[in-house]
DRENFIDREN-196721 format. One record per residue: x, z, y of N, C-alpha, C in turn. Coordinates in steps of 0.05 Angstrom, whole numbers, plus 32768, in hexadecimal, padded with zeros to 4 digits. Atoms other than C-alpha are relative to their C-alpha. Example, Ala and Ser with C-alpha at 12.3 -4.5 7.8 and 13.67 -1.06 7.14 Angstrom:
BEGIN
801280007FE880F6809C7FA6801280008018
7FF07FFF7FE88111808F7FEB7FF1800E8016
! end
This chain:
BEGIN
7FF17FFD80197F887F3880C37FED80097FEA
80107FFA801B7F707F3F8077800C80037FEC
7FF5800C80157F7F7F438034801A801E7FF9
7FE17FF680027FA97F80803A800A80078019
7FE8800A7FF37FCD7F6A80747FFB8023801A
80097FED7FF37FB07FAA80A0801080117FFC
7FF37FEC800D7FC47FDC806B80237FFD800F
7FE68000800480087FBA806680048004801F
7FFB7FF87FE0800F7FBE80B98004801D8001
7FFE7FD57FF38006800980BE8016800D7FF1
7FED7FF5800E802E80198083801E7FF98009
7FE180077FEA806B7FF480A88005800F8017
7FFC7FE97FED8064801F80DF8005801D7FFB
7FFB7FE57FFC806E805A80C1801D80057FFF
7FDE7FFB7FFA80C0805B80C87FFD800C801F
7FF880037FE080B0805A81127FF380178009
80107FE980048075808A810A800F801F7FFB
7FE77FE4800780A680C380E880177FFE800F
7FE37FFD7FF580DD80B481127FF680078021
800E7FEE7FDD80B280C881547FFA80197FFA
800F7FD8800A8095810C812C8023800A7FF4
7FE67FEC800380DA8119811D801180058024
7FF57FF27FE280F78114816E7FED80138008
80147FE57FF980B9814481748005801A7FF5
80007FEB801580D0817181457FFC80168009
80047FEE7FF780D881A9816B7FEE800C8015
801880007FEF809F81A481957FF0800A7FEF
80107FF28018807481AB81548007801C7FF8
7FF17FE28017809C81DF813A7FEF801A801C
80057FEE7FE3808C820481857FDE80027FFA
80127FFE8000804A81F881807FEB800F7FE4
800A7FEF8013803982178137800E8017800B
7FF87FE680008069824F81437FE980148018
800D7FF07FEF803A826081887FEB80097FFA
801A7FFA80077FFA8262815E800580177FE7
7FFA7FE98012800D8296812B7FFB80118008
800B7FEA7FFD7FF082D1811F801780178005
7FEC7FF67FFD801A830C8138800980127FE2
80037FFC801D800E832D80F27FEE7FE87FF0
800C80158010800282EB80C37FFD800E7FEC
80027FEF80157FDE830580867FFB7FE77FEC
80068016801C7FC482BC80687FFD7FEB8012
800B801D7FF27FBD827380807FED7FF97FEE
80158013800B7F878244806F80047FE68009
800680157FF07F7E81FA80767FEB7FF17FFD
8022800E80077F3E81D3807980057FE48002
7FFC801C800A7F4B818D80667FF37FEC7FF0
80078012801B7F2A8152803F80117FE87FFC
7FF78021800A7F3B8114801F80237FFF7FFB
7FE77FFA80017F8680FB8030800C801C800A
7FF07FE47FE87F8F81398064800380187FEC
7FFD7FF580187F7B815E8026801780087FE8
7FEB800480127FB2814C7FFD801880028016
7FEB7FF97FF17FE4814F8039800480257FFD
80027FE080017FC6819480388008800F7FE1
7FE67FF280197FE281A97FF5801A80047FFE
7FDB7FF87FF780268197800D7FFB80178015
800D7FE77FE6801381C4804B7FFD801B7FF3
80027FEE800D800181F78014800E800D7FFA
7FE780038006803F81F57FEE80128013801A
7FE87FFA7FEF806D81F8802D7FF680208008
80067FE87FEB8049822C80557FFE801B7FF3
80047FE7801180448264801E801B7FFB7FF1
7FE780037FF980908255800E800C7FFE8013
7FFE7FFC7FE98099825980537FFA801B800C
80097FED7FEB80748294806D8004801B7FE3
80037FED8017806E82C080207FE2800A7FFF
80187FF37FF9802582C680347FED7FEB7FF2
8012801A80137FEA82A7800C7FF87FF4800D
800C801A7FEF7FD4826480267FE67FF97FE8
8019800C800F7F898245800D80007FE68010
801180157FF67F6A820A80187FE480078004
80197FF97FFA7F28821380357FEC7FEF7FEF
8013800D80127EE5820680117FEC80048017
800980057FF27EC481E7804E7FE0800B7FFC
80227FFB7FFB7E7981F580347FF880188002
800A7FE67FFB7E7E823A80347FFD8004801A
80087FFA7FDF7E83823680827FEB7FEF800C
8015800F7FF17E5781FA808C7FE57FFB7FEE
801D7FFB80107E20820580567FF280187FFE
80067FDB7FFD7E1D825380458000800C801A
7FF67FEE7FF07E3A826C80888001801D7FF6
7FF47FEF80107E5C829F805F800C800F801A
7FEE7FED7FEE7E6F82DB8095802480087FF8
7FE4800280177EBE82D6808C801180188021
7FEB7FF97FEE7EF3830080B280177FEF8001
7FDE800D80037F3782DA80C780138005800F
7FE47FEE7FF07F5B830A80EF801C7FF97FEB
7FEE800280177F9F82F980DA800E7FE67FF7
7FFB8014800F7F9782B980BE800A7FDD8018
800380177FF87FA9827980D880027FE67FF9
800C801C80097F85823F80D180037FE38004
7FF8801A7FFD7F9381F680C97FEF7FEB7FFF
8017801580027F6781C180D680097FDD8006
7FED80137FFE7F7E817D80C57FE47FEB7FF6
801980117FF87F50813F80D180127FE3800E
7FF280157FF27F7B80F980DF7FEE7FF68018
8012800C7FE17F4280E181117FF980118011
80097FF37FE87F36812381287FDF80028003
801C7FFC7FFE7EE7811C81197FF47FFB7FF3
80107FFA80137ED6813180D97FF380138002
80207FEC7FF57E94815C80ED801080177FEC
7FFC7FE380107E99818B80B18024800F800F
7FE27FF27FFA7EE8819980BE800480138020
7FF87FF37FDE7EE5819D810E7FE380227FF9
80137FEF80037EA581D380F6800E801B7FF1
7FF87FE7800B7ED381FC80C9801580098013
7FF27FF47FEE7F04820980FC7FF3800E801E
800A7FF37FE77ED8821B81347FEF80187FED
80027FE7800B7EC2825080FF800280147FFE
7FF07FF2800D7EF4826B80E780108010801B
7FF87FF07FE97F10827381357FED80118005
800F7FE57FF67ED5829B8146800380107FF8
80007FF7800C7EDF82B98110802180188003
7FEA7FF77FF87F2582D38123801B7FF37FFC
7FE4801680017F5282A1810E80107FF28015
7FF380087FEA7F8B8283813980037FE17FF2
8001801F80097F838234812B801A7FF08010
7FFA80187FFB7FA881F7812E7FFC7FE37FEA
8000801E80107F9881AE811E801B7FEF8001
7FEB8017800B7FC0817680FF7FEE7FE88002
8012801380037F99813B811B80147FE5800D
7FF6800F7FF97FAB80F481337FF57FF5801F
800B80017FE97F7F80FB81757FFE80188005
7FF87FE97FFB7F95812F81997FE78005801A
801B7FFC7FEE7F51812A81CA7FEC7FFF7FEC
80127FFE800B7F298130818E7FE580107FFF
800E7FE680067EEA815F8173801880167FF4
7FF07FE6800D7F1F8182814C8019800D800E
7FF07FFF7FE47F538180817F7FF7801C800C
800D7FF37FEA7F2881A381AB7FF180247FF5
80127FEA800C7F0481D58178802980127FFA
7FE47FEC80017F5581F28168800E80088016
7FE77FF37FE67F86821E818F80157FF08008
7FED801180017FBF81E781847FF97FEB7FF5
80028013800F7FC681AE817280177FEA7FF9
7FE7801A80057FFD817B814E7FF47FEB8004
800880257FFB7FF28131816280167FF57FEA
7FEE800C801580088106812B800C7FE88012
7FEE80117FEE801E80CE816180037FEC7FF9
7FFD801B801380098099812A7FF17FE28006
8015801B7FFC7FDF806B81557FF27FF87FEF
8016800380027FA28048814880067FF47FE1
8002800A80237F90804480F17FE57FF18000
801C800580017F61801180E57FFF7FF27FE5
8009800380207F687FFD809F7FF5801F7FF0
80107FE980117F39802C8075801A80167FF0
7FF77FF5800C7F73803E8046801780168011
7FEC7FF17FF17F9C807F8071801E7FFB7FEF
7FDC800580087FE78069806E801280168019
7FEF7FF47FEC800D808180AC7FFF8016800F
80037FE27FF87FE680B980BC800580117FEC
80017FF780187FEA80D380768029800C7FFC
7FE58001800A803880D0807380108016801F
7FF87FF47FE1803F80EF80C67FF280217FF5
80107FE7800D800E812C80A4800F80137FF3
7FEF7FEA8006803C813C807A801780118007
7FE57FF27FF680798142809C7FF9800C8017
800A7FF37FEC8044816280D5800480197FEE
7FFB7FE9800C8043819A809E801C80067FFF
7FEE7FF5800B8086819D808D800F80138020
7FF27FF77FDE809A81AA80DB7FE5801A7FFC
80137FE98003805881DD80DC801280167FF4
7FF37FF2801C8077820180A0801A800E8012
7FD87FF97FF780BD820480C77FF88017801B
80017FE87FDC809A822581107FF680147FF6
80097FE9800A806C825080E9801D800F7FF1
7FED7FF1800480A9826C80C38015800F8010
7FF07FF97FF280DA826D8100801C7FF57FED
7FDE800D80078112824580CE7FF77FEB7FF3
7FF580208019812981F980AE7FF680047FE7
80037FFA8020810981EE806E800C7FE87FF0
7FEE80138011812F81B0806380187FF9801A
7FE980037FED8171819B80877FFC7FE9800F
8000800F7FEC8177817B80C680067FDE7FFC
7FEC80198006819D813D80B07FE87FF07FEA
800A800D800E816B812F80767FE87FF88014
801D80037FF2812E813480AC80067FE68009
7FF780147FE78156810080E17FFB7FE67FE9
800480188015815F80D380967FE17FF17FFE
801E8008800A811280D0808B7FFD7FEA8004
800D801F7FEE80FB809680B580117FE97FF4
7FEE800980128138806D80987FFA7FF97FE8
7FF38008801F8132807380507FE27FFC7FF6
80218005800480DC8073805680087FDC7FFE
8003801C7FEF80F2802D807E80137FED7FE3
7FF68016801B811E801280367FE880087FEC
80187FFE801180E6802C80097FE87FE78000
80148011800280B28001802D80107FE68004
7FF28020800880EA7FBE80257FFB7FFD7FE0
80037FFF802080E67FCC7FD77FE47FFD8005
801B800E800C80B47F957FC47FFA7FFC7FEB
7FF28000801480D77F8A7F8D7FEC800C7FE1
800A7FF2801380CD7FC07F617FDC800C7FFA
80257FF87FFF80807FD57F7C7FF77FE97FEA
800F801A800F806D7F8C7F6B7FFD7FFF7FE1
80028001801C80857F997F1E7FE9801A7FFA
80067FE9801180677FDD7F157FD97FF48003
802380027FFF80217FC67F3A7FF07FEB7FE4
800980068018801B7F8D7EFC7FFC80187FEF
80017FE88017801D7FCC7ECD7FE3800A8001
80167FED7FF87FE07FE27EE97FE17FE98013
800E800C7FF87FB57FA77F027FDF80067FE6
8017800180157F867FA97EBD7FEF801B7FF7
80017FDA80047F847FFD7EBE7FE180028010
80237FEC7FF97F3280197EC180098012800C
7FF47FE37FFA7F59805D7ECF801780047FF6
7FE77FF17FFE7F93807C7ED58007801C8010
7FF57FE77FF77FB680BF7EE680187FFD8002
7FEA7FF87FF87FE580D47F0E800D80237FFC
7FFD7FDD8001800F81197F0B80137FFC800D
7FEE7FF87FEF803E813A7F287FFE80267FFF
80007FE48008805981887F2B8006800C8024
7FE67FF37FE7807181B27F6A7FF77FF1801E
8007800E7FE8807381947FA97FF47FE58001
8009801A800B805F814B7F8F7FF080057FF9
80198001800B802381617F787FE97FF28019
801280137FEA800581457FBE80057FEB8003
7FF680177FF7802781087FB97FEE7FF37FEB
800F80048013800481007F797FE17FF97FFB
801C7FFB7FF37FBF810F7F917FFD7FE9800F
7FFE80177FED7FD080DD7FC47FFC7FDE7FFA
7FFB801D800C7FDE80A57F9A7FE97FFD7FF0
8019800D80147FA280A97F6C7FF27FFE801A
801580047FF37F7880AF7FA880007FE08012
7FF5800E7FFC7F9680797FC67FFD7FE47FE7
800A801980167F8D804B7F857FE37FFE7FF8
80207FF480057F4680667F807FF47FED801B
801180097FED7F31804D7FBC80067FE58011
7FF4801B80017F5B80037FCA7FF67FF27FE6
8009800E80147F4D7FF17F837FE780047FEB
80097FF5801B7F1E80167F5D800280097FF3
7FFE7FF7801C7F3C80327F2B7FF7801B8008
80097FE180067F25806F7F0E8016800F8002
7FE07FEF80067F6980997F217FFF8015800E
80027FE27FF47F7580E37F27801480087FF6
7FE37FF67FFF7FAE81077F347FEB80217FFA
7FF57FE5800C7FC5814A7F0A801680048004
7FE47FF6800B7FF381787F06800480027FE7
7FFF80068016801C81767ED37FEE80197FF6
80047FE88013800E81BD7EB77FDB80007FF6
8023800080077FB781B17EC080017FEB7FE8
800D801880157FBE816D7E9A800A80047FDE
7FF47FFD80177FE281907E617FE780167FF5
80157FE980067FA381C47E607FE37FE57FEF
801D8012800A7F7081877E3F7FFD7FEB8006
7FFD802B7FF67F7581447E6D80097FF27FF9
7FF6801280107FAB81367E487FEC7FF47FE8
8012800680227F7A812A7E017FFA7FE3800D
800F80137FF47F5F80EF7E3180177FE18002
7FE580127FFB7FA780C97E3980057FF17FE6
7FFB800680237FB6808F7E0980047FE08009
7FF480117FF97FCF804B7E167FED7FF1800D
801880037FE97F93803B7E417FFF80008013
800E7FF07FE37FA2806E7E73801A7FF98008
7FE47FF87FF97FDE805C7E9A7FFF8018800E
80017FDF7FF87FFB809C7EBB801C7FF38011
7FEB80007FEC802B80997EF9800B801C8003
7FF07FE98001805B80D57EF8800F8002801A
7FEC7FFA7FE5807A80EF7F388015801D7FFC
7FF07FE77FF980B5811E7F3C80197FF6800E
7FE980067FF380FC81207F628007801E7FFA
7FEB7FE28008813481527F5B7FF2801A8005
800D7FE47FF5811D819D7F5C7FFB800E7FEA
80047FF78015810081D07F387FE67FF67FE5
801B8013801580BE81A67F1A80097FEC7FF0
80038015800780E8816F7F0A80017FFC7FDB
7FFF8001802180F781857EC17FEC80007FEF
801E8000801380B2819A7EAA7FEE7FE68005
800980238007809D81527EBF800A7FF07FFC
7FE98017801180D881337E9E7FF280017FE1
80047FEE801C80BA815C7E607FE47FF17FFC
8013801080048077813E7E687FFB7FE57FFB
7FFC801F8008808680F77E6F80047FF87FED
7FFA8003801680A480FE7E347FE880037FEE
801E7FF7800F805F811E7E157FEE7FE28003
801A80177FFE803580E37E31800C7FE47FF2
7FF7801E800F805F80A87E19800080067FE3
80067FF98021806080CC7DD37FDD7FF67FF9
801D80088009801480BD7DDB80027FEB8004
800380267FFA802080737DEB7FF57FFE801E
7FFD80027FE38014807D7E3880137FEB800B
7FF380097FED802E804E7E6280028009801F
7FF87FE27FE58056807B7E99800F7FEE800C
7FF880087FE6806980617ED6800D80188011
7FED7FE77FF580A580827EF680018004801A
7FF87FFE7FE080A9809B7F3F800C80188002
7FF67FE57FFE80DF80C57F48801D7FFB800A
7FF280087FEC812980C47F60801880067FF3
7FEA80098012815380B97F2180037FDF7FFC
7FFD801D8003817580797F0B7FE77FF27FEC
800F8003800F8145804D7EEB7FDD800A8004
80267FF57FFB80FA80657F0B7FFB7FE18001
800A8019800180D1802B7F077FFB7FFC801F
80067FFE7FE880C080477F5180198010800D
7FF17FE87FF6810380657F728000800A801A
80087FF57FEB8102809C7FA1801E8006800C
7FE77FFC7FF8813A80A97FCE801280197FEE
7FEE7FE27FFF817380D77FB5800A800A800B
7FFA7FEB7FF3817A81177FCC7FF080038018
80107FF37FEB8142811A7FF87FF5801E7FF2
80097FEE800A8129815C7FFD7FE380027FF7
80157FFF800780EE816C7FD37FE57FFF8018
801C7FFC7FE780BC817F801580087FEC800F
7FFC80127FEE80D0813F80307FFC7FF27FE8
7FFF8012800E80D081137FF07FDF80018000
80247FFF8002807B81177FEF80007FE8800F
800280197FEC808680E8802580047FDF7FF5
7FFF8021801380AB80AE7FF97FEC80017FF1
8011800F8013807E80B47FC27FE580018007
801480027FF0804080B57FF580057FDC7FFA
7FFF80177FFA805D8071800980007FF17FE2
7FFF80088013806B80627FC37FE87FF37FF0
801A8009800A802580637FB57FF27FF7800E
8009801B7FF5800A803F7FE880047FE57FFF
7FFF8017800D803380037FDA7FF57FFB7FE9
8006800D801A801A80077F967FE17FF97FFF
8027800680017FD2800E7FA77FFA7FE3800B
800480187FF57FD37FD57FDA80007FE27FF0
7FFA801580067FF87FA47FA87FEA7FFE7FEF
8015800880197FC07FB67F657FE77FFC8015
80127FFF7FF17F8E7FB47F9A80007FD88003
8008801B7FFD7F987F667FAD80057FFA7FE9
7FFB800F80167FB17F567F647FDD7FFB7FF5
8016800780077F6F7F6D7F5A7FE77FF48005
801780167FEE7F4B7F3F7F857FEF80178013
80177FEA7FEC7F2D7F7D7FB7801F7FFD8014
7FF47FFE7FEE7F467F827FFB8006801A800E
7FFC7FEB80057F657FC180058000800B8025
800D7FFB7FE57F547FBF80537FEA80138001
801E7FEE7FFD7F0D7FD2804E7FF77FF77FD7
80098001801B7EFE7FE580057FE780007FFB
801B7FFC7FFB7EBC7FE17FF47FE7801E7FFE
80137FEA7FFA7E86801B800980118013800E
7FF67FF27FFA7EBD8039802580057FFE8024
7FFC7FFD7FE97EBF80528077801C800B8007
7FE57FF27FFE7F00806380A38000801C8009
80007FE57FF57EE780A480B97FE1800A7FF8
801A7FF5800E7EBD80D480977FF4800E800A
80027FF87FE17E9080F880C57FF2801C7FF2
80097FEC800B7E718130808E801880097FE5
! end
């Protein structure tokens, strides 16, 4: 297969993908709740790339979840400085889709010596990183071999959202919407429709920005990185509130800008912005889960579950400007499926 056709394979599988990590549900949930510190004082997660941006949702949940500050780790301080750290207390997250990103499986066997109680979020559960953590979630997403992460990317998150739920000991979204997921992911990726119009919008775009507020701010992340690396483009995801600090001066009918929000508390201050950027002559591209998005997201999913549509949202879109633009969004160019530093 070519042309695409890889990407588009995996990304079809993910209905089937989330609908196995959801009969697991409570297995996961068992397995964060056992790694917890008996006094939790702070989590960490050590993540790059997509796992990275899963790991912001992970951020989000788990410090709305526990009331305890969550970081993201800054891998070089353990694998360049070896910075003496204490982590009684803390527990650490090490999230790696193959399971054998050197630096990553390196900060968790650190940070355990160090006193931390680990678990990974990998997709090879006999991995390096596997093996370097106390637990481990299996994402259960079978073998990814197109470059661009689809199916592990979308299993990641809802690996956090279950994390989030054992580490707390309660539901952070309702039963009924979880069982929906797989379902309403599985009409998202039938809408060819509407992708196909929005991706013309954006075939001739040098750069573009994406935003997003709140929990969508990783979905956001996702999608520029994701168009960054299928097509080229120069695209980087903000929040709204940073890109109103100066990035905005840069916006101007040049730059398209993809907007992500769905019902909640972020959705107003990026109703508020949209409005700001089309005043500059922006062309805004809607993903969100009112009538009329150029990209619609289901209604009434819950926010820590909606990351997931507009994950997928942005993969279809990357894949389609990706062949409009004559590059094959299989194997992009200079780009490997597993990063090993």
């Amino acid at each position: 297969m070519s042309n695409g056709q890889v990407m588009a394979s995996e990304m079809a599988e993910q209905p089937d993908v989330l609908a196995r990590m959801v009969e697991r549900a409570a297995q996961v949930r068992a397995s964060a709740a056992e790694v917890v510190p008996d006094e939790l004082a702070a989590c960490v997660i050590a993540a790059r790339g997509s796992s990275d941006h899963a790991a912001l949702l992970g951020q989000y949940l788990l410090e709305a979840a526990t009331g305890r500050p969550v970081a993201l780790a800054s891998p070089s301080l353990h694998t360049l400085y070896r910075v003496p750290v204490d982590y009684r207390g803390v527990l650490v997250v090490g999230v790696s889709q193959s399971g054998a990103t050197s630096e990553i499986v390196e900060v968790v066997s650190a940070l355990r010596a160090a006193g931390a109680r680990t678990i990974a979020i990998t997709n090879d559960p006999v991995s390096p990183l596997a093996e370097a953590a106390g637990r481990v979630i299996d994402l259960g997403a079978g073998p990814e071999l197109a470059v661009p992460a689809t199916k592990t990317v979308t299993a990641t998150l809802l690996a956090f959202v279950l994390l989030a739920e054992g580490v707390a000991g309660r539901s952070l979204v309702p039963a009924a919407d979880l069982a929906d997921l797989p379902g309403r992911i599985a009409d998202l990726l039938a809408d060819e429709a509407s992708v196909a119009q929005a991706a013309e919008r954006l075939v001739d775009a040098r750069q573009l920005v994406t935003v997003a507020r709140g929990y969508l701010l990783a979905a956001a992340r996702e999608t520029a990185l994701k168009l960054r690396e299928t097509s080229g483009i120069l695209a980087e995801g903000w929040s709204g509130a940073d890109l109103r600090h100066g990035p905005v001066a840069a916006i101007d009918a040049r730059v398209p800008v993809i907007s992500l929000r769905t019902t909640g508390p972020a959705a107003a201050d990026t109703e508020r912005l949209e409005a700001e950027l089309a005043a500059r002559g922006a062309n805004v591209l809607h993903i969100n889960d009112q009538p009329g998005a150029d990209l619609p997201l289901p209604p009434g999913m819950p926010e820590q579950l909606a990351n997931i549509g507009a994950v997928v949202r942005g993969q279809h879109l990357a894949r389609l400007v990706s062949l409009r633009r004559g590059i094959d969004p299989d194997q992009p160019l200079g780009l490997n499926k597993i990063t090993q530093s």
